[in-house]
PAKE-174296 format. One record per atom (N, C-alpha, C): residue number from 1; residue in three letters; atom name; x, y, z negated. Coordinates in nm, 4 decimals, padded with zeros to 6 digits. Example, Ala and Ser with C-alpha at 12.3 -4.5 7.8 and 13.67 -1.06 7.14 Angstrom:
# residues 2
     i    aa   at       east      north         up
     1   ALA    N    01.3190   -00.5690   -00.7800
     1   ALA   CA    01.2300   -00.4500   -00.7800
     1   ALA    C    01.3200   -00.3300   -00.7800
     2   SER    N    01.2850   -00.2250   -00.7080
     2   SER   CA    01.3670   -00.1060   -00.7140
     2   SER    C    01.2900    00.0030   -00.7870
END
This chain:
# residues 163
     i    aa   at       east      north         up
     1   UNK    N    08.5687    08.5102   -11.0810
     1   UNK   CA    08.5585    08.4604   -11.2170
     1   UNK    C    08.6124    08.5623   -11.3175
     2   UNK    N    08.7641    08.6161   -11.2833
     2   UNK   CA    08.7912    08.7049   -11.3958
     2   UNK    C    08.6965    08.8336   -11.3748
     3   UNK    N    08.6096    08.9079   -11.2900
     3   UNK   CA    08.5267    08.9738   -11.2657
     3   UNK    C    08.4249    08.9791   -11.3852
     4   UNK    N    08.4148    08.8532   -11.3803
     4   UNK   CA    08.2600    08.7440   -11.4795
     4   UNK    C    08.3302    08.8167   -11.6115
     5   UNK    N    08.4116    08.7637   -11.6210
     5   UNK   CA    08.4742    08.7845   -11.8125
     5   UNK    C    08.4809    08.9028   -11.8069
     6   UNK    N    08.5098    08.9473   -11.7087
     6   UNK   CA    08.5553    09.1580   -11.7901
     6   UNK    C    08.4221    09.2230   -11.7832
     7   UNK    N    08.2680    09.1882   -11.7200
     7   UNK   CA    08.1669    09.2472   -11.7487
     7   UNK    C    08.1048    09.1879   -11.8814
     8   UNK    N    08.1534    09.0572   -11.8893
     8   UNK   CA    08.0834    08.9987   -11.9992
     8   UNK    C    08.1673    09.0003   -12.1529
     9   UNK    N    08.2818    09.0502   -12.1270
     9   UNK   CA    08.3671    09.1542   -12.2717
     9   UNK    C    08.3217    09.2891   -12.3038
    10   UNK    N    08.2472    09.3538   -12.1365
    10   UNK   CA    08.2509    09.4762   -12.1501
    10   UNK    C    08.1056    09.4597   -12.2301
    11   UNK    N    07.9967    09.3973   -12.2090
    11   UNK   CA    07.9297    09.3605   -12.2713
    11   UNK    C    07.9264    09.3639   -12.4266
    12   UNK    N    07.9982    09.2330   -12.4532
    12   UNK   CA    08.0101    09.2208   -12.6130
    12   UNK    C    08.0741    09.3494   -12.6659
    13   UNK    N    08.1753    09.4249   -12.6443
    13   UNK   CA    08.2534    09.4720   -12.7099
    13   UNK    C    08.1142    09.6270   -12.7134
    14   UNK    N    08.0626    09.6604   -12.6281
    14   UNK   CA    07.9512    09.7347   -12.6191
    14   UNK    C    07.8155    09.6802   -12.7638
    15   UNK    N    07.8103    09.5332   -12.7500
    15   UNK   CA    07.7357    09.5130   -12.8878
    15   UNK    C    07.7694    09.5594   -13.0197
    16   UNK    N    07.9576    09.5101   -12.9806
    16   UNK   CA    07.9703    09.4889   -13.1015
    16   UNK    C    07.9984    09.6843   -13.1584
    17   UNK    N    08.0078    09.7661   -13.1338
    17   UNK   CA    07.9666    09.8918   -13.1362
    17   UNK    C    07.8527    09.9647   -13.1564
    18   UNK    N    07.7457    09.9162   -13.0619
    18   UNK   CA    07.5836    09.9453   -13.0843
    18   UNK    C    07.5878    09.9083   -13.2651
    19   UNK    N    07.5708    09.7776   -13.2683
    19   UNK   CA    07.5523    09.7127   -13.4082
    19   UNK    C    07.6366    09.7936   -13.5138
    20   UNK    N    07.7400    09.8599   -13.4839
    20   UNK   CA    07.7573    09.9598   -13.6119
    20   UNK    C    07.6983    10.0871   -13.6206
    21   UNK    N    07.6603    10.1277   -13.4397
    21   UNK   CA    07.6205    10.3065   -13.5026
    21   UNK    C    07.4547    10.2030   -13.5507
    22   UNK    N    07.3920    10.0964   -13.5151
    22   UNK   CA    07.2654    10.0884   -13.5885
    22   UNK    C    07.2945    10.1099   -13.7182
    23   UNK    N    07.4119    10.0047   -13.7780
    23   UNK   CA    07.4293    09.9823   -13.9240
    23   UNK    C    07.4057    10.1837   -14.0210
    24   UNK    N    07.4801    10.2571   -13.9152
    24   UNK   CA    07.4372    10.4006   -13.9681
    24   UNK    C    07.2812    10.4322   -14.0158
    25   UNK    N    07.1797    10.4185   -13.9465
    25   UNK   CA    07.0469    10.4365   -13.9679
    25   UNK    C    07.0158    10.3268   -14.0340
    26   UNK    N    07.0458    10.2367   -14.0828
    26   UNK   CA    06.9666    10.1206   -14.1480
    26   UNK    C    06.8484    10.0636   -14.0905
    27   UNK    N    06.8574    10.0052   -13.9796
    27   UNK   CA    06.7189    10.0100   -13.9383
    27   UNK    C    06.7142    09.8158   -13.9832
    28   UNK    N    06.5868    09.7090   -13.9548
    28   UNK   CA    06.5329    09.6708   -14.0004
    28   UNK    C    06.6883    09.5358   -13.9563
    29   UNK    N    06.7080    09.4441   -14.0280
    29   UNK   CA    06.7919    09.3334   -13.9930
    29   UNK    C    06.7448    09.2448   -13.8365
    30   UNK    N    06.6006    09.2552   -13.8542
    30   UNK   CA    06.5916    09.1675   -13.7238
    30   UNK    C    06.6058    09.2723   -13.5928
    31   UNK    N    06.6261    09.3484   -13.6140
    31   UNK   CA    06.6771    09.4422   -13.5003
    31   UNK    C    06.8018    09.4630   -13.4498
    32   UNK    N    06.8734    09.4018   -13.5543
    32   UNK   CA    07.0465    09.4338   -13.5386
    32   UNK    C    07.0209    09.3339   -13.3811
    33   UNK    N    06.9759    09.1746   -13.3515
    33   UNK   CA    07.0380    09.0860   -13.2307
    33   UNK    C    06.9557    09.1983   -13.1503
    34   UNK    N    06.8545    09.2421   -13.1263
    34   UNK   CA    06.7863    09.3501   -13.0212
    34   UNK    C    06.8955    09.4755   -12.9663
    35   UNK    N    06.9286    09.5170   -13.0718
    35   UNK   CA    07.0077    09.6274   -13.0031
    35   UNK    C    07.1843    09.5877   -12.9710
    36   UNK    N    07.2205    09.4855   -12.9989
    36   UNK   CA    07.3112    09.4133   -12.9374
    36   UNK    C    07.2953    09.3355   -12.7980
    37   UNK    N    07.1946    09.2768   -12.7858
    37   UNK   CA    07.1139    09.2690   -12.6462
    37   UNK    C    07.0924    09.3425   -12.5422
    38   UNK    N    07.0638    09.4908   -12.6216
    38   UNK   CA    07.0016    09.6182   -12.5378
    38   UNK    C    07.1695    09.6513   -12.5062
    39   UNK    N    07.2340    09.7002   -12.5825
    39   UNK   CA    07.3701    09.7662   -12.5504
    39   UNK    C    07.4458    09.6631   -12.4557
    40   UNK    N    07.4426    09.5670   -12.4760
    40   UNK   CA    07.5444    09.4539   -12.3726
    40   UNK    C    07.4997    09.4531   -12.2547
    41   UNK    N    07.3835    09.4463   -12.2397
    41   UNK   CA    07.3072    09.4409   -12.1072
    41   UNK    C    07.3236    09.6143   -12.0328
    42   UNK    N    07.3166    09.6921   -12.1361
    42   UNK   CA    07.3046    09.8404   -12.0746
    42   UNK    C    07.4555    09.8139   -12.0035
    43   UNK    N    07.5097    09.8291   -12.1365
    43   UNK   CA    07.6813    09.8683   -12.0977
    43   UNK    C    07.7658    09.7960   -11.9999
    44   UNK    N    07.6902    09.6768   -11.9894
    44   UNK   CA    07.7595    09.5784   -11.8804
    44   UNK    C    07.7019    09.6353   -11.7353
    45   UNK    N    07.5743    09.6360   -11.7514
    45   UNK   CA    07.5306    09.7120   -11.5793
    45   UNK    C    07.6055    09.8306   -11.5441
    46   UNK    N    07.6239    09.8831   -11.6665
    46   UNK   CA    07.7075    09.9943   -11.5860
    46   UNK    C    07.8466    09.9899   -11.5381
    47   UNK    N    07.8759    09.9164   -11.5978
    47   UNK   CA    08.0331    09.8291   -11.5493
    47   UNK    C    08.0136    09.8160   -11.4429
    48   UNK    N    07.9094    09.7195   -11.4124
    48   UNK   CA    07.9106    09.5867   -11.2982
    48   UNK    C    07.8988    09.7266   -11.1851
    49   UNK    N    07.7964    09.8367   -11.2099
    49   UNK   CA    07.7707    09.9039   -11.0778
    49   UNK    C    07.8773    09.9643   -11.0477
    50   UNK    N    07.9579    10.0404   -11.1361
    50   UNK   CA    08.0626    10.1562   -11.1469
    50   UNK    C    08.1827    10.0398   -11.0524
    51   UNK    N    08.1927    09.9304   -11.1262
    51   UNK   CA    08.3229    09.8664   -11.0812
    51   UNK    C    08.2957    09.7824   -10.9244
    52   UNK    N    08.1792    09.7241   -10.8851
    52   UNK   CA    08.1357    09.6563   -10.8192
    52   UNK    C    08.1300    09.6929   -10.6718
    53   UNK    N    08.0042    09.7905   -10.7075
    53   UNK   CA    07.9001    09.8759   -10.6577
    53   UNK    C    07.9346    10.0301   -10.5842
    54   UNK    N    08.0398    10.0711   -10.7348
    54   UNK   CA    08.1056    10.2008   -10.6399
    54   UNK    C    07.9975    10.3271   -10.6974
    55   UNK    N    07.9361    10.2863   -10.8096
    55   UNK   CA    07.8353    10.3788   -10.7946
    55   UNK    C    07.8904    10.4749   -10.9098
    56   UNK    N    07.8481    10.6057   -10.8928
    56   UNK   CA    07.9329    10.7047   -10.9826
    56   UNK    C    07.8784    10.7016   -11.1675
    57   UNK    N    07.9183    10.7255   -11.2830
    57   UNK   CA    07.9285    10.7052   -11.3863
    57   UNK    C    07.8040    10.7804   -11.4334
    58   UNK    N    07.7465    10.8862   -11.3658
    58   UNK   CA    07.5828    10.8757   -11.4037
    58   UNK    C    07.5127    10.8745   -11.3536
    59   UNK    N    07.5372    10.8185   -11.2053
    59   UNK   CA    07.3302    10.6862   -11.1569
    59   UNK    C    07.4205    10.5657   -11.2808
    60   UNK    N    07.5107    10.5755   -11.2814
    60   UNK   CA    07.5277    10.4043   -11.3048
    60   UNK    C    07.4842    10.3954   -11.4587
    61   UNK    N    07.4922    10.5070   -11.5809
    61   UNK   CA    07.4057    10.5652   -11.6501
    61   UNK    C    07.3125    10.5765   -11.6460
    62   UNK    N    07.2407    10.6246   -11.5799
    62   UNK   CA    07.1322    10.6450   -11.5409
    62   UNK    C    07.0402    10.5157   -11.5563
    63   UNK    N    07.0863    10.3948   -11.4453
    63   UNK   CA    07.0355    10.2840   -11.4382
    63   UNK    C    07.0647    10.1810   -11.5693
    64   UNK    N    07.1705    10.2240   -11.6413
    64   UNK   CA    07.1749    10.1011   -11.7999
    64   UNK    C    07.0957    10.1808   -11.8870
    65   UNK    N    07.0783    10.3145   -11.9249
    65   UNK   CA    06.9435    10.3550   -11.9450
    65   UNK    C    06.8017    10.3494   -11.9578
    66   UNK    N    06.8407    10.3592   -11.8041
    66   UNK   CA    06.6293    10.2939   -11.7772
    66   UNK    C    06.6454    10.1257   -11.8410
    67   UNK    N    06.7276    10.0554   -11.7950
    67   UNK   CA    06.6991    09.9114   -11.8522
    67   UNK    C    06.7084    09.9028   -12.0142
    68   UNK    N    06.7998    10.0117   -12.0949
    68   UNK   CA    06.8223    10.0044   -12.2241
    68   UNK    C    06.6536    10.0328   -12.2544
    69   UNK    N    06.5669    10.1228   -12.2462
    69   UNK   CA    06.4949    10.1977   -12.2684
    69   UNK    C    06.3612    10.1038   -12.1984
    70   UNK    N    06.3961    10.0529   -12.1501
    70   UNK   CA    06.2051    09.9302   -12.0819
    70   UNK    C    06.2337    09.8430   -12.1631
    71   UNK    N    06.3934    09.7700   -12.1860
    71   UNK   CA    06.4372    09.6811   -12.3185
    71   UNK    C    06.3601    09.6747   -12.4167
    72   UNK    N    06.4046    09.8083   -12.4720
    72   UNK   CA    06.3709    09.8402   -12.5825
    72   UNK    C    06.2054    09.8652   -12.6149
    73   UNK    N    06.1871    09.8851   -12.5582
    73   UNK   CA    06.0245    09.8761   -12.5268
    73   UNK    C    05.9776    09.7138   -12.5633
    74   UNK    N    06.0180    09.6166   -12.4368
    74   UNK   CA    05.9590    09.4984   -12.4604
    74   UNK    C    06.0138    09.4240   -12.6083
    75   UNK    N    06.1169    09.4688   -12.6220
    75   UNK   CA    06.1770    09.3958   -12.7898
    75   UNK    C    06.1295    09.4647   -12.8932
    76   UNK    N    06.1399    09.5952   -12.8551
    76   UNK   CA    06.0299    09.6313   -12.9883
    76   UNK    C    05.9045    09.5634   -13.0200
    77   UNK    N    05.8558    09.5263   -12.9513
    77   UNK   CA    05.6882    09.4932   -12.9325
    77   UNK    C    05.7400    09.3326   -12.9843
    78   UNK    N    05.8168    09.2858   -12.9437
    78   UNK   CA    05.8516    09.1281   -13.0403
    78   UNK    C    05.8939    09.1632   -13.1565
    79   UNK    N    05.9694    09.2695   -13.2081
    79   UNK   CA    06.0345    09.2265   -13.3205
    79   UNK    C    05.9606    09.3979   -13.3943
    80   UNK    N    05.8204    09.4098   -13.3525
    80   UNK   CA    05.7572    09.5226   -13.4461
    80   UNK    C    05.8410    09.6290   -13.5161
    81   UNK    N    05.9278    09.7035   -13.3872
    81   UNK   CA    06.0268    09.8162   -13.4202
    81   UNK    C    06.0318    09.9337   -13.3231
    82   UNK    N    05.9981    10.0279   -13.3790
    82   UNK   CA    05.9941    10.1681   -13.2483
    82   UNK    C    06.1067    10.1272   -13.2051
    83   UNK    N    06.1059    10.1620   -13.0510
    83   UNK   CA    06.1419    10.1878   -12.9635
    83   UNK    C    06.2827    10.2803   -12.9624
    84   UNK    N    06.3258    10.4024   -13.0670
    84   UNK   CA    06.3915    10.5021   -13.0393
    84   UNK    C    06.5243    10.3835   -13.1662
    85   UNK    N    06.4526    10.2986   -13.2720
    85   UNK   CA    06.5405    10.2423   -13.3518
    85   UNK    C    06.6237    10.1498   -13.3000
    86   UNK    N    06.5802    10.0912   -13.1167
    86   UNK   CA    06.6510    10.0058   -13.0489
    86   UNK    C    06.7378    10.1050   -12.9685
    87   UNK    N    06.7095    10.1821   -12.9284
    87   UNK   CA    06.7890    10.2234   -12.7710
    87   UNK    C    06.8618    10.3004   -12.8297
    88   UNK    N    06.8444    10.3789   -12.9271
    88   UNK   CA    06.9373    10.4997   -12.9555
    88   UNK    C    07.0736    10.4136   -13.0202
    89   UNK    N    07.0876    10.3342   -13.1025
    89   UNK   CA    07.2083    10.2710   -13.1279
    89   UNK    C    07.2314    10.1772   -13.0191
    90   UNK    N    07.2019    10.1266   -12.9327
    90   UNK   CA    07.2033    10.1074   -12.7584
    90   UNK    C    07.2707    10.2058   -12.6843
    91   UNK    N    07.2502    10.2660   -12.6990
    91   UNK   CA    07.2807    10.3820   -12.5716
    91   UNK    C    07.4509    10.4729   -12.6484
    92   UNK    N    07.4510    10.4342   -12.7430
    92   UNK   CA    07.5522    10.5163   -12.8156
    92   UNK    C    07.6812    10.5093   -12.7961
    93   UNK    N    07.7421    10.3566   -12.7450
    93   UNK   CA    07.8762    10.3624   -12.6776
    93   UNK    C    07.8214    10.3502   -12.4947
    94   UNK    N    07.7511    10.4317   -12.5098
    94   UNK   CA    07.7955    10.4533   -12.2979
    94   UNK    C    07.7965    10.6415   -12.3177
    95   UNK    N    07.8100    10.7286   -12.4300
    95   UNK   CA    07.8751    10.8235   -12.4604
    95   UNK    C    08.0050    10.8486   -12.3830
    96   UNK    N    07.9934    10.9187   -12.2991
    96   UNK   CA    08.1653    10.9635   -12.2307
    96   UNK    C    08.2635    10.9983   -12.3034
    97   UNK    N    08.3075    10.9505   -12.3856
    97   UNK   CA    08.3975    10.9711   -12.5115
    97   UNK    C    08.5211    11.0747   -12.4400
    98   UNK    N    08.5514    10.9846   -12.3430
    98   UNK   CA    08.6981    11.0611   -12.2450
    98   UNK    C    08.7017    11.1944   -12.1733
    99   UNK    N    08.5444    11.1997   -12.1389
    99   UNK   CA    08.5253    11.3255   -12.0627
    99   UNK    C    08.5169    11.4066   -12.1909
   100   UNK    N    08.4446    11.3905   -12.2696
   100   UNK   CA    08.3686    11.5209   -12.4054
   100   UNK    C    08.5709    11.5222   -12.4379
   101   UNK    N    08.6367    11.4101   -12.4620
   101   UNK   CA    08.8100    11.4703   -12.5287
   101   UNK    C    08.8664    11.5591   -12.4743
   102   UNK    N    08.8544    11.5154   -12.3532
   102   UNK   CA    08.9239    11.5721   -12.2043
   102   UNK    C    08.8409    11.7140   -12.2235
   103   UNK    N    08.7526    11.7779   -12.2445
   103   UNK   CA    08.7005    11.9380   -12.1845
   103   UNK    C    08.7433    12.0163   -12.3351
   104   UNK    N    08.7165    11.9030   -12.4149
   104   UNK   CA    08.7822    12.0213   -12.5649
   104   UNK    C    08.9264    12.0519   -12.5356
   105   UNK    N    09.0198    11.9415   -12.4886
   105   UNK   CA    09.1295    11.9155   -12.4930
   105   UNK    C    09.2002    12.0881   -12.3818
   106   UNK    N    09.0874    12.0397   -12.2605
   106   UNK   CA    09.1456    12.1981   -12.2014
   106   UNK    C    09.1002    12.2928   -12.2517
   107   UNK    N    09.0304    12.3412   -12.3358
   107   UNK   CA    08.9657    12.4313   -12.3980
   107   UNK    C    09.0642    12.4811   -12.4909
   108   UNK    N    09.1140    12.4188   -12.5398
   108   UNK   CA    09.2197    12.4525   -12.6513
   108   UNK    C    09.3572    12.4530   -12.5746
   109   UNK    N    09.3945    12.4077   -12.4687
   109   UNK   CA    09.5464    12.3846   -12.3456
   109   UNK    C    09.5105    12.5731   -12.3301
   110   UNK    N    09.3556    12.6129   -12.2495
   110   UNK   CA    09.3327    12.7174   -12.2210
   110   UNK    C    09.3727    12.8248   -12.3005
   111   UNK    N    09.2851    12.8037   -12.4199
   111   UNK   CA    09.3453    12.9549   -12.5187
   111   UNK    C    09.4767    12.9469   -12.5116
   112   UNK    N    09.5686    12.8394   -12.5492
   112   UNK   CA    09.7300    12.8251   -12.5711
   112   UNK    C    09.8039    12.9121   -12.4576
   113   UNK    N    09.7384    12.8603   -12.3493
   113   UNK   CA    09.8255    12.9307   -12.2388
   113   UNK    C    09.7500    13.0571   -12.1891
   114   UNK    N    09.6985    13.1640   -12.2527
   114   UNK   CA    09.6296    13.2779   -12.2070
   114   UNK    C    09.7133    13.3823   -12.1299
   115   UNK    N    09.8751    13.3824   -12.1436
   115   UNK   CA    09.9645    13.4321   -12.0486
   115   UNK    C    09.9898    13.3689   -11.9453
   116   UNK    N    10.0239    13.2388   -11.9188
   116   UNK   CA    10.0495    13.1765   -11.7878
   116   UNK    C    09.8665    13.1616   -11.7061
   117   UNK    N    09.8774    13.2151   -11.5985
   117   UNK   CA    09.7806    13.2251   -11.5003
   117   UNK    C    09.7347    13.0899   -11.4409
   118   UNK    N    09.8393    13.0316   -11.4170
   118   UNK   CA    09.8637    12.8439   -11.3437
   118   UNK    C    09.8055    12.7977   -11.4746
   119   UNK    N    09.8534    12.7958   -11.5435
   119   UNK   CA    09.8342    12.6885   -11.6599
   119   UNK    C    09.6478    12.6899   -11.7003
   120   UNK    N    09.6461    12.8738   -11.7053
   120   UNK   CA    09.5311    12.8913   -11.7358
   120   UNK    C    09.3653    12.8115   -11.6139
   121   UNK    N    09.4229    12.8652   -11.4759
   121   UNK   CA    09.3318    12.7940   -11.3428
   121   UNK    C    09.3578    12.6440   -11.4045
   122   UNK    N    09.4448    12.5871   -11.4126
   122   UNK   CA    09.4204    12.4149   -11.4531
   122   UNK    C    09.3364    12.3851   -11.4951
   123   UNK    N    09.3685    12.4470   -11.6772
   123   UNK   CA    09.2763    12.3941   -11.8024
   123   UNK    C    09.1748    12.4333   -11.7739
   124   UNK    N    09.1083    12.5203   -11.6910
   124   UNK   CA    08.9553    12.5924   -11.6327
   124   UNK    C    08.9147    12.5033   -11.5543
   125   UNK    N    08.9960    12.4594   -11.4876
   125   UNK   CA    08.9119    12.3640   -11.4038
   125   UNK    C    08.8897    12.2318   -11.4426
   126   UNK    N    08.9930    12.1600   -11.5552
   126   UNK   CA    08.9859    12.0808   -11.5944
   126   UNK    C    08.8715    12.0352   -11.7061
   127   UNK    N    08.8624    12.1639   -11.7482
   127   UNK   CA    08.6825    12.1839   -11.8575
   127   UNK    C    08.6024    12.1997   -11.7717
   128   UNK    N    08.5821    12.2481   -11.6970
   128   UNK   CA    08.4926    12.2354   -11.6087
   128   UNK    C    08.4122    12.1280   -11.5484
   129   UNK    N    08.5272    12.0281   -11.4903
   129   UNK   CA    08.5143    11.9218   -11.4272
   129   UNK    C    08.4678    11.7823   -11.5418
   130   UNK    N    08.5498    11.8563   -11.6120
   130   UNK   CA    08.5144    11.7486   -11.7766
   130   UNK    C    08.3737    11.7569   -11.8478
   131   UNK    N    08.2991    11.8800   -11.8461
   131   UNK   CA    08.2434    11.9453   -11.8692
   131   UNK    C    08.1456    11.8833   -11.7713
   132   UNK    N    08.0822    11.8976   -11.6789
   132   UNK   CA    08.0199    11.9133   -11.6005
   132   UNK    C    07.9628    11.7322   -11.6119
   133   UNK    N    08.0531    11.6764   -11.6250
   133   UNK   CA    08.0585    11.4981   -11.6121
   133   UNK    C    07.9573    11.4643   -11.7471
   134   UNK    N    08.0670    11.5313   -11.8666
   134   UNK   CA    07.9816    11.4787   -11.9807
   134   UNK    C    07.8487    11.5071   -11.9811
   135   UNK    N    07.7992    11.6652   -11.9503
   135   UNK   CA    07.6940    11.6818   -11.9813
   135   UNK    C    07.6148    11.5883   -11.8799
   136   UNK    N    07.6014    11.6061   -11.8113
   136   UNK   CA    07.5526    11.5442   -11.6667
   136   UNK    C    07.5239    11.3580   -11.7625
   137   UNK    N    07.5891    11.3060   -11.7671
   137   UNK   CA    07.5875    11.1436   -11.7827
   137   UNK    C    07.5316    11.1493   -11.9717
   138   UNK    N    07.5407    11.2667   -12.0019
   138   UNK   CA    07.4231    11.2788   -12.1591
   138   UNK    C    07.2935    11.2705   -12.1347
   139   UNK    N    07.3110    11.3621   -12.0763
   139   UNK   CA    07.1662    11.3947   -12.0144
   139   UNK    C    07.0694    11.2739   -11.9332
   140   UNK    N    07.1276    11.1902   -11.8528
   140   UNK   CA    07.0474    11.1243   -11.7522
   140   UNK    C    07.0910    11.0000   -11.8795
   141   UNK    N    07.1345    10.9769   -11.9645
   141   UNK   CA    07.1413    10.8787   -12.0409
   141   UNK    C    06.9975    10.8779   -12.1327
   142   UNK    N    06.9626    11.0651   -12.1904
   142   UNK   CA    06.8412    11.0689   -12.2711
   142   UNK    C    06.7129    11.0372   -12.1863
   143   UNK    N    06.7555    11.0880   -12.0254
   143   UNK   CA    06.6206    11.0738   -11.9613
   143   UNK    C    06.5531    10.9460   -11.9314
   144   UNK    N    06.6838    10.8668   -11.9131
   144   UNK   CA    06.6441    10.7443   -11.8641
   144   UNK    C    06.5961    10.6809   -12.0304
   145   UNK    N    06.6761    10.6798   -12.1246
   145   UNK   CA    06.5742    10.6170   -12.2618
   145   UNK    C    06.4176    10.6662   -12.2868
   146   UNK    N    06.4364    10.7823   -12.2447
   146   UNK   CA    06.2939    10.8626   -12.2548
   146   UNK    C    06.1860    10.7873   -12.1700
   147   UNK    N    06.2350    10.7921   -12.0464
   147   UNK   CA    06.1164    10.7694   -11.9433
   147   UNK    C    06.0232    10.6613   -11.9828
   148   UNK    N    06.0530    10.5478   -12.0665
   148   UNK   CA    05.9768    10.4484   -12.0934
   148   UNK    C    05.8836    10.4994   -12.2056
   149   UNK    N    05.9001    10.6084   -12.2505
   149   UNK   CA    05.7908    10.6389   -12.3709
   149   UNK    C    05.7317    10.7248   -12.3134
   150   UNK    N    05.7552    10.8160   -12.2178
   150   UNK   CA    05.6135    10.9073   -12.1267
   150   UNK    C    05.6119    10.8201   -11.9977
   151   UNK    N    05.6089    10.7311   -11.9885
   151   UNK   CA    05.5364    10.6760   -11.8765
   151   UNK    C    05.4069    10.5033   -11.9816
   152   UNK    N    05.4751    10.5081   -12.0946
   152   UNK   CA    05.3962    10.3703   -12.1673
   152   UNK    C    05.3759    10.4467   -12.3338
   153   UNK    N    05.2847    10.5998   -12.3079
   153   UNK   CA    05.2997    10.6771   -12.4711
   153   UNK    C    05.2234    10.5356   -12.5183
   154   UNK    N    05.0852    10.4665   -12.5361
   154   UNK   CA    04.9997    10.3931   -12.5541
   154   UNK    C    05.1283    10.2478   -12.6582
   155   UNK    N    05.1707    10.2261   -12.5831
   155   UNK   CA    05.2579    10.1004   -12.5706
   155   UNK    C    05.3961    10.1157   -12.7186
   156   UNK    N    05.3982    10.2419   -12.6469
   156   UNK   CA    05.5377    10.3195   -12.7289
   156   UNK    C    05.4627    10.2770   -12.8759
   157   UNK    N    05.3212    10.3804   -12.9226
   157   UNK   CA    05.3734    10.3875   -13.0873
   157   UNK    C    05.2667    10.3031   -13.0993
   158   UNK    N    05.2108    10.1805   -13.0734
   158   UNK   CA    05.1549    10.0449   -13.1212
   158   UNK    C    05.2683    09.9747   -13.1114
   159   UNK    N    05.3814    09.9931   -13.1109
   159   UNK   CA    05.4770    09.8737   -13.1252
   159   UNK    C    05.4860    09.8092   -13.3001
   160   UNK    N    05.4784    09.8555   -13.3747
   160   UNK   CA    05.5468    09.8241   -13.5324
   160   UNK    C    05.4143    09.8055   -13.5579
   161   UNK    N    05.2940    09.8044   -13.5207
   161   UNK   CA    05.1512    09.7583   -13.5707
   161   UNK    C    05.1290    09.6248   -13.5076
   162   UNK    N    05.1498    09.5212   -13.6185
   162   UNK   CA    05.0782    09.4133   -13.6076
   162   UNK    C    04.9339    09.3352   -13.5572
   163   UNK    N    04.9065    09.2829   -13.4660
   163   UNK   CA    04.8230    09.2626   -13.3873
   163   UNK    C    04.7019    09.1275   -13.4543
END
């Protein structure tokens, strides 16, 4: 049960985030419950797999992705809104915030300590490793939003045309 509540906080608190980077682009009001939908559902699967499942932080990306991004697809097509105006403020808090802090953070530990040798192997490896994560879980975050618009181009830009 407490399992239940911490995917389904991780959820909301994931909406309630989406719904401001949307508020940035202005996109249409009936889109704000869509991409609160899309982000809760993304951000919670990736919980549920990461915490559950065991699965590492980008398949588990990977997979709230592809679902943000087919989402966004089928809600666009209800609520006559591209596709990129749902997922992209969707997809915006599953951003590795900790890893991208963490590789600047040794980046700058690094220059500081350019005399100590130890200090220096740390912060190298520690950007590295930081480094390597963020990009990695950016990346399979754009692919997986992507894949639903080169696998449905047809689908993709008849969405906002009225039938």
């Amino acid at each position: 049960m407490m399992l239940v509540i911490k995917v389904l906080l991780d959820g909301f608190f994931a909406a309630l985030a989406a719904m401001g980077f949307g508020a940035i682009s202005d996109p249409p009001l009936r889109a704000y419950c869509s991409i609160a939908i899309l982000a809760a559902a993304g951000h919670a699967l990736r919980f549920f797999l990461m915490t559950i499942c065991g699965v590492n932080i980008a398949i588990g990306s990977l997979c709230a992705s592809l679902l943000i991004g087919f989402g966004a697809l089928g809600l666009g097509k209800r609520i006559h809104a591209p596709i990129t105006v749902l997922s992209i403020p969707a997809l915006l808090p599953m951003i590795p915030g900790k890893y991208a802090y963490n590789l600047f953070f040794a980046q700058i530990m690094f220059l500081q300590n350019l005399d100590n040798l130890e200090a220096r192997q740390k912060y190298m490896e520690m950007f590295f490793f930081n480094s390597t994560i963020a990009i990695t879980v950016i990346f399979l975050l754009a692919v997986g939003a992507t894949l639903p618009i080169l696998l449905f181009p047809k689908a993709t830009f008849s969405l906002t045309r009225k039938k």
